[in-house]
C-alpha positions in Angstrom: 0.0 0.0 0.0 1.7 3.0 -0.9 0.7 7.0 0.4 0.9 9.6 -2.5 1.4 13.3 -1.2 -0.6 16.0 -2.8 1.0 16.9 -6.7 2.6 20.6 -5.9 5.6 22.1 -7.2 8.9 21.0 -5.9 7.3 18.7 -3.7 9.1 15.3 -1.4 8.0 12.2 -1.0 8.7 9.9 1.6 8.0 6.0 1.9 7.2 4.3 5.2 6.8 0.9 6.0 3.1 0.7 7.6 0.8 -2.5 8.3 -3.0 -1.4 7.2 -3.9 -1.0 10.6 -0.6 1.4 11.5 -1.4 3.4 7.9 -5.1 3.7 9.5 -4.1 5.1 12.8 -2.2 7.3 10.9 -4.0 8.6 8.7 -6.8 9.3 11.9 -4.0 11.4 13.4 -2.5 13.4 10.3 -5.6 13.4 7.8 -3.8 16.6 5.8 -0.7 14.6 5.4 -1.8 11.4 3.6 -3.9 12.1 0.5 -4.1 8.8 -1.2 -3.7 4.9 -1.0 -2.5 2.6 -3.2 -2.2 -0.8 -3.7 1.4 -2.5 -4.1 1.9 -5.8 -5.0 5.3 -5.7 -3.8 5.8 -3.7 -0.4 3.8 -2.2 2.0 4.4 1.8 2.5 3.4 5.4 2.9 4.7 8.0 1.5 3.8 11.5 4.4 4.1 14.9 3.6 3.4 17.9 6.2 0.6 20.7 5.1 3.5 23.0 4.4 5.5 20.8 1.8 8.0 19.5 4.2 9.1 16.4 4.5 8.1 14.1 7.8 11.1 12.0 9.1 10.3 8.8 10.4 12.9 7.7 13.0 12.9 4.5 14.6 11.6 4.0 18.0 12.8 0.6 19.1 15.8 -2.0 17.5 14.5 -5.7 17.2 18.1 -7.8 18.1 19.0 -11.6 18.2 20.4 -12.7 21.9 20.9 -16.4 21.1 17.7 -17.9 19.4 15.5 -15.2 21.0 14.8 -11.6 19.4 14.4 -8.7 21.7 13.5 -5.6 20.9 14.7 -2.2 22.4 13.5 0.6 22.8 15.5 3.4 21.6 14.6 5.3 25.4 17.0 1.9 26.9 19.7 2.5 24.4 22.6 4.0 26.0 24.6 4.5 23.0 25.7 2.7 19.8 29.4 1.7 19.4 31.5 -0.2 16.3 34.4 -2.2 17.5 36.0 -4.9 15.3 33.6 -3.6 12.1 30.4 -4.8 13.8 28.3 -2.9 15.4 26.7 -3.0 18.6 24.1 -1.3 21.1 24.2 -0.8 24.5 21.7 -0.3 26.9 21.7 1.3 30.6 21.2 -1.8 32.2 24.8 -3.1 31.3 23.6 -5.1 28.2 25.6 -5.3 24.7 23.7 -6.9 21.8 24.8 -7.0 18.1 23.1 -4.7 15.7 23.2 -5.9 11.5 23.8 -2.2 10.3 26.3 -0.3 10.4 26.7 2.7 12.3 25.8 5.2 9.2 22.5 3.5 8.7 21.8 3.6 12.6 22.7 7.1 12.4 20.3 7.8 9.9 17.2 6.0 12.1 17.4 7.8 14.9 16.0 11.2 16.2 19.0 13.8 16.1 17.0 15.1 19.5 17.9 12.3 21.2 21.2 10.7 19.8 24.4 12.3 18.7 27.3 11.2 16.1 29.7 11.7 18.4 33.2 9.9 16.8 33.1 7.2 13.8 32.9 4.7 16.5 30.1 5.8 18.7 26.5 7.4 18.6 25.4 8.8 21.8 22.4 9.2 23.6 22.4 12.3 25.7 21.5 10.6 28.9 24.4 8.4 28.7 26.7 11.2 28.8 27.9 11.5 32.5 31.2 13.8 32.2 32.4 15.7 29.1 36.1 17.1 29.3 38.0 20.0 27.4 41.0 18.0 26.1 43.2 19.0 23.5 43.3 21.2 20.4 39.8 22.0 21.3 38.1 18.4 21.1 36.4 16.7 23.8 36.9 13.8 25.9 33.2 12.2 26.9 32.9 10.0 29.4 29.8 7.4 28.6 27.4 5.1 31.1 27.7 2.2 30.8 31.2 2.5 30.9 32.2 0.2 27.7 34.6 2.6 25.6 36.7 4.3 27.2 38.0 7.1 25.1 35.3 9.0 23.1 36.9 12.2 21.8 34.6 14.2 19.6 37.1 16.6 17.6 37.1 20.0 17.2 34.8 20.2 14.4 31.9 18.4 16.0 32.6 20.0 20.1 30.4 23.2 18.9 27.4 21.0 17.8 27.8 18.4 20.4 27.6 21.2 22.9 24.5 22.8 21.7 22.9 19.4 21.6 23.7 18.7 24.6 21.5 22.3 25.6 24.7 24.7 25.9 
């Protein structure tokens, strides 16, 4: 089932991956957004658009991972941070837990809600309640210090310490 937005000039589309019954709810809640169904034989999406021509982003909310033969999903509220070590990729929550994650950190970074997690080095994406100590370190980068402990140096360089600041509300 695909969502059409409205035909205007210079206009985005974006698909979703929605159930009938998640498309309904949706379409209860934003009615302006979604203009038209249609019928896909091959996937099942929605395409949303806001009144004002821009673009909705749909960031994930939880992360479905294998822990031996069972699957457990996360939600991304748990999720301490995100960190690559040995080219996999891995999540950790506050509770002490790592599980393996089958994306790398690029497309996680892309899923989540820049509100609530930050690109902090190539190896890590924070959340900002996992941040417990952040110090000034050299040639204007910053050393972060992360619960869970796990990594123990996450240095965010010079040219990210002004944004990773103001995320963090400075």
């Amino acid at each position: 089932m695909h969502a059409v937005s409205q035909p205007q000039s210079a206009s985005m589309r974006v698909q979703l991956s929605l159930n009938s019954e998640e498309f309904r709810r949706l379409q209860m809640v934003l009615p302006d957004c979604i203009v038209q169904c249609e019928n896909s034989g091959e996937e099942d999406s929605s395409a949303l658009m806001a009144p004002s021509g821009s673009v909705l982003p749909a960031f994930r909310k939880r992360f479905l991972v294998r822990k031996g033969k069972e699957l457990i999903s996360v939600h991304c509220n748990d999720i301490a941070y995100f960190y690559s070590k040995n080219k996999l990729s891995y999540l950790k929550t506050f509770d002490g837990k790592n599980f393996l994650v089958r994306m790398s950190l690029e497309e996680i970074e892309q899923c989540l809600s820049p509100d609530q997690f930050f690109r902090a080095s190539r190896q890590v994406i924070t959340s900002h309640t996992a941040v417990q100590k952040i110090l000034l370190w050299f040639n204007g980068n910053l050393k972060v210090e992360l619960v869970p402990r796990e990594i123990d140096n996450v240095i965010v360089s010079r040219l990210k310490a002004n944004q990773f600041r103001q995320w963090l509300g400075e």
